[in-house]
N, C-alpha and C positions, 0 to 999 in steps of 0.2 A: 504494500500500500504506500503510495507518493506521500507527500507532503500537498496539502489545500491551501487555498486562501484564509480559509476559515479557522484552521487547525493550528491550535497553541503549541508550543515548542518551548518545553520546559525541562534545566540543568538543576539537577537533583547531587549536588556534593555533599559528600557520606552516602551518595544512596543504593551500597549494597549492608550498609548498617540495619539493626533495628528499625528505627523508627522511616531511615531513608527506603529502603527496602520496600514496608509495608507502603508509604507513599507512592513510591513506583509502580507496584502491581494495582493501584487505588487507579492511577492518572492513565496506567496502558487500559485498564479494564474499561476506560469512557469511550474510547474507541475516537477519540477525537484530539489527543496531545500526542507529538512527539516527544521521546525522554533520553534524555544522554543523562547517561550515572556515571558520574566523574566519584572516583577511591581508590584509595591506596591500598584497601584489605588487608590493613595492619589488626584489623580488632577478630578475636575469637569468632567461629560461627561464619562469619560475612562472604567467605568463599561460597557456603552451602547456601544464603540467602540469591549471592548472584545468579549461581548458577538452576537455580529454580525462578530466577527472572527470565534468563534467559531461556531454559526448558520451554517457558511457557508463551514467551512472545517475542523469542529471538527470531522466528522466521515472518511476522510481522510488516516490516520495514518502517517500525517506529520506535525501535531502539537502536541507540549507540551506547557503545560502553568506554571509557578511556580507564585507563589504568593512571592515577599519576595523582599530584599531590599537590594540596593547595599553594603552598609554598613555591613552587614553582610558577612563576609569574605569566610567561608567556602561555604555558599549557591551561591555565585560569582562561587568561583574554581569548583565547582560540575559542574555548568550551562555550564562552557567554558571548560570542561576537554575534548571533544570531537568535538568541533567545528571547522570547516573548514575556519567560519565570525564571527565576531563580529560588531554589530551597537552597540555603545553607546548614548542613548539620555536621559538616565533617567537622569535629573535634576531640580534644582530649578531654577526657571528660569522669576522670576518677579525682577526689582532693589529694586522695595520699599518695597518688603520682605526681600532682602539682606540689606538694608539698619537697618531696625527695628529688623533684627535676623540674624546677622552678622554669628555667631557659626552656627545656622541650615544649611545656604546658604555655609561657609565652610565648615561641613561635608558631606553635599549631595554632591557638584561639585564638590571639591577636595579630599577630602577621598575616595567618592564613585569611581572616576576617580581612583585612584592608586591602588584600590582593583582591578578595570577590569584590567588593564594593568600588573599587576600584576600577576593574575590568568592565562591569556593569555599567558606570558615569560615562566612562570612554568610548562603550559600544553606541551610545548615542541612541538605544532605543527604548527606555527605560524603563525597562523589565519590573514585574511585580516582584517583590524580593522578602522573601521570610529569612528569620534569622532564630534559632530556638536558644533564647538563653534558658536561664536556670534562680532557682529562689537563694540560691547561695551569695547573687547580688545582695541580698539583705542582711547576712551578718549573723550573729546570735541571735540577732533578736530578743534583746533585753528589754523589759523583763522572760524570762523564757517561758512561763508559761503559770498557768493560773489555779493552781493548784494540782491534786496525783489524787488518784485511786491507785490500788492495787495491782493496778492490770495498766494504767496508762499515765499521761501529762494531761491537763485541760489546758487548751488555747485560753491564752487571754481578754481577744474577744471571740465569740460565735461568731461572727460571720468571718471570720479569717482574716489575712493578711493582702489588703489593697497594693494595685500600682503606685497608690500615693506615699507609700511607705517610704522612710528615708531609704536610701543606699547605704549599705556598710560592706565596702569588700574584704572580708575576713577569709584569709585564706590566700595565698597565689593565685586558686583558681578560681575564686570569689571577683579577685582583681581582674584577670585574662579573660573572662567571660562579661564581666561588669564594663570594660573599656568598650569592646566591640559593640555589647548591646548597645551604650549612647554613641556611639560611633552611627550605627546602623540607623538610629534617629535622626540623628542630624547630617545623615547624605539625604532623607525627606526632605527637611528645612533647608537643606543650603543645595541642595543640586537637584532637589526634584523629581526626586525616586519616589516611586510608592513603596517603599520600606513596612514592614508589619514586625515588631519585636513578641516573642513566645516568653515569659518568663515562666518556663513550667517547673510543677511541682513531682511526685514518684507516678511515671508512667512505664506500665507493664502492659504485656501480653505477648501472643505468636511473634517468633523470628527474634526472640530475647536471648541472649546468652548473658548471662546475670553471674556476677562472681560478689567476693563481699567486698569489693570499692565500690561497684556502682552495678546497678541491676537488681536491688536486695529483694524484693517479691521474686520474683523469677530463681536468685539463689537459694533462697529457703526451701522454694517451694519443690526445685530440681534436686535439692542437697536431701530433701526426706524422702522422695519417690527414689533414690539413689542409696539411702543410708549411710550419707556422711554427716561427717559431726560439721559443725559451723562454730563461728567465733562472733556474740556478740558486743559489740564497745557502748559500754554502759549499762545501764540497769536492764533494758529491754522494753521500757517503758515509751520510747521516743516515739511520737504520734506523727503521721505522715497521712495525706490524702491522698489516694491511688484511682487513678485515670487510668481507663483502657485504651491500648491505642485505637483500636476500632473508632471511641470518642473522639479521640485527638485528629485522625483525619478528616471528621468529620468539621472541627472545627479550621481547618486548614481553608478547606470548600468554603465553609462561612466566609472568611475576612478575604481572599481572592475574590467572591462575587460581591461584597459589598466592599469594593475600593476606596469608594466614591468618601465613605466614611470610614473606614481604618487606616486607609497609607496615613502611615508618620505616627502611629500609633505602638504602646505599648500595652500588653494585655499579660497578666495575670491568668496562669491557665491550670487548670488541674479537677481533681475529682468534687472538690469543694464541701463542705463541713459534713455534708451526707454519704461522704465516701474514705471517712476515717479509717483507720486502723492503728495499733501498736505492734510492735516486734512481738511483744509477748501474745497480741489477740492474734493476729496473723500467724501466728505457727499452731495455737490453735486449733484455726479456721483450717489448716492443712491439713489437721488430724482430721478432722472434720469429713475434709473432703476425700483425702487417700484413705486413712487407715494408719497413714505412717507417721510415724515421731520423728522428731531430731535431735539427733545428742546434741547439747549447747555447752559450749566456755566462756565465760566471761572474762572483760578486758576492759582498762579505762578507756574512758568518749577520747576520740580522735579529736586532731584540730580541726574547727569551723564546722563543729557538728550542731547541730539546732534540734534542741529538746522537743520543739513541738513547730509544724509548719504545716497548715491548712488555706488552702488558694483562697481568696475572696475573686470567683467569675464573674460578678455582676454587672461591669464594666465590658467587658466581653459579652455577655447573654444582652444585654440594652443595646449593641453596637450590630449583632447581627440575630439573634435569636438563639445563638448556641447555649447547651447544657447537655450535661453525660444523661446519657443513658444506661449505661451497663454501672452494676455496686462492686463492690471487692469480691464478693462471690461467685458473680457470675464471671467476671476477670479472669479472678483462680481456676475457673471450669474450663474455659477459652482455652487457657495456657496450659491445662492440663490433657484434654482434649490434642494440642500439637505435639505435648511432651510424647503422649501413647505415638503416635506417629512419625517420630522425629528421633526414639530413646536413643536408636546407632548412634546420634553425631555427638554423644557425650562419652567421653572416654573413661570407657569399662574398668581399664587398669586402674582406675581413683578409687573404685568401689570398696569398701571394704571385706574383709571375708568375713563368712560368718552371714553373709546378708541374704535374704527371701527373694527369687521372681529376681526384676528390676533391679533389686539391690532395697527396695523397700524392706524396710524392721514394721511388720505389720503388729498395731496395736491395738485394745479395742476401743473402739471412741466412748 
């Protein structure tokens, strides 16, 4: 199939990632976007997402693939010289690697960021441009949270945490992610891009490979169907709102077809106060759904770890109409649903002996 007059041509960098990945097969499925997935396939898993990009609409003629790396400047400007969109998600994106590799974590998100935004200005055509930061722009957030039960932290307010929140970049990658985001606003204000900033909160589901720097639903949830032990840092108590991605591309579609009102905008994104969880209810909620437990170790909170962090959407739902639809349960089901389907690409030799089936320690709920 050619290219039309009518037909969008959108560069999706990160997108044989998680989240780029699922966007990919979202945009080929409309039957009306070309997609070039510019990555480097440095992160776990991303070989098996491309390559079931490609199984399935490599013979199309509306995918390109480049192999290559943000940081390369020229291979950037080629990729965007013709685009209609741009997704940006390739990043680093763990703290306790921004922490121990300070320089790598700054030239991926912030160098990598000015080359796209950059390429984009110069192409002269200007592209609708997403950029997905992260709520780690906001710091601790002190006070951290508004009391504890047993099982969790309470936000200190119910409806969560707004765009209007100060900035605190606490962390390396608090900073590397914090720069870009207003970066990405103000090439709206000063050059005229329709720019749209993500600052999202814990999003899970299919095409996840989840370790314990970043991915933790998805690690818990593969570490118990698997019967490995897990390390959590802190009490276990630390409250997080959990977005499916199913959600989150959903809301991608919102702020692209309402331009008119979100370019230059920043939104706050995630499962929001009705899609809580804690470390300790979420493992739970696994037994729950498998059967299977997870041996746990405890370890002191990491740096730039945040006790309790719940999206306020409302800002976003007023701008386009979006809000999730899927809870943390039905998420877990999703994800567990691809895990039956997918168990091979997790490597057996981790399992431990002694283990049932999958490597599930079956218990009774």
């Amino acid at each position: 199939m050619g290219k039309t007059a009518s037909m969008r041509t959108a560069v999706v960098f990160g997108g044989a990632g998680f989240i780029g990945s699922n966007w990919v097969k979202r945009l080929l499925e409309s039957g009306q976007t070309m997609v070039h997935v510019f990555d480097n396939l440095s992160r776990t898993g991303v070989h098996h997402n491309l390559r079931e990009i490609q199984k399935l609409y490599g013979r199309s003629g509306r995918l390109k693939v480049t192999i290559g790396d943000v940081g390369d400047v020229a291979a950037v400007e080629r990729a965007v010289r013709e685009a209609t969109e741009i997704y940006h998600f390739a990043a680093q994106v763990a703290v306790t690697t921004s922490v121990s590799d300070p320089r790598l974590d700054f030239s991926i998100n912030l160098c990598g960021t000015f080359n796209v935004l950059e390429a984009a200005r110069k192409s002269g055509n200007r592209p609708f441009m997403l950029f997905t930061s992260t709520n780690k722009v906001y710091g601790e957030l002190i006070p951290a949270h508004g009391g504890a039960t047993a099982k969790r932290y309470l936000p200190p307010d119910p409806n969560g945490v707004s765009d209007a929140q100060p900035l605190d970049f606490h962390s390396p990658y608090g900073c590397s992610k914090g720069a870009p985001d207003q970066s990405v606003r103000d090439y709206a204000r000063i050059y005229g891009l329709p720019t749209v900033v993500f600052r999202m909160s814990c999003i899970a589901g299919p095409q996840q490979f989840g370790n314990e720097d970043q991915g933790w639903v998805a690690h818990f949830l593969y570490s118990a169907l698997q019967g490995s032990p897990v390390m959590i840092y802190g009490d276990g108590r630390q409250v997080r709102d959990v977005l499916c991605v199913n959600d989150l591309m959903r809301a991608f579609e919102a702020v692209r077809l309402k331009q008119a009102t979100t370019a230059g905008q920043i939104y706050n994104v995630g499962g929001g106060p009705k899609n809580t969880v804690s470390i300790l209810e979420l493992l739970s909620e696994i037994k729950r759904l498998t059967g299977c437990a997870v041996e746990c170790g405890f370890s002191p909170s990491r740096p730039g770890d945040q006790l309790v962090y719940v999206t306020d959407f409302r800002k976003l739902r007023h701008h386009t109409g979006w809000q999730p639809k899927m809870d943390v349960r039905a998420t877990l089901e999703c994800m567990h649903a691809w895990w039956r389907t997918h168990s091979e690409l997790f490597d057996a030799a981790e399992r431990p002996l002694g283990t049932t089936g999958r490597g599930c320690v079956q218990v009774a709920a």
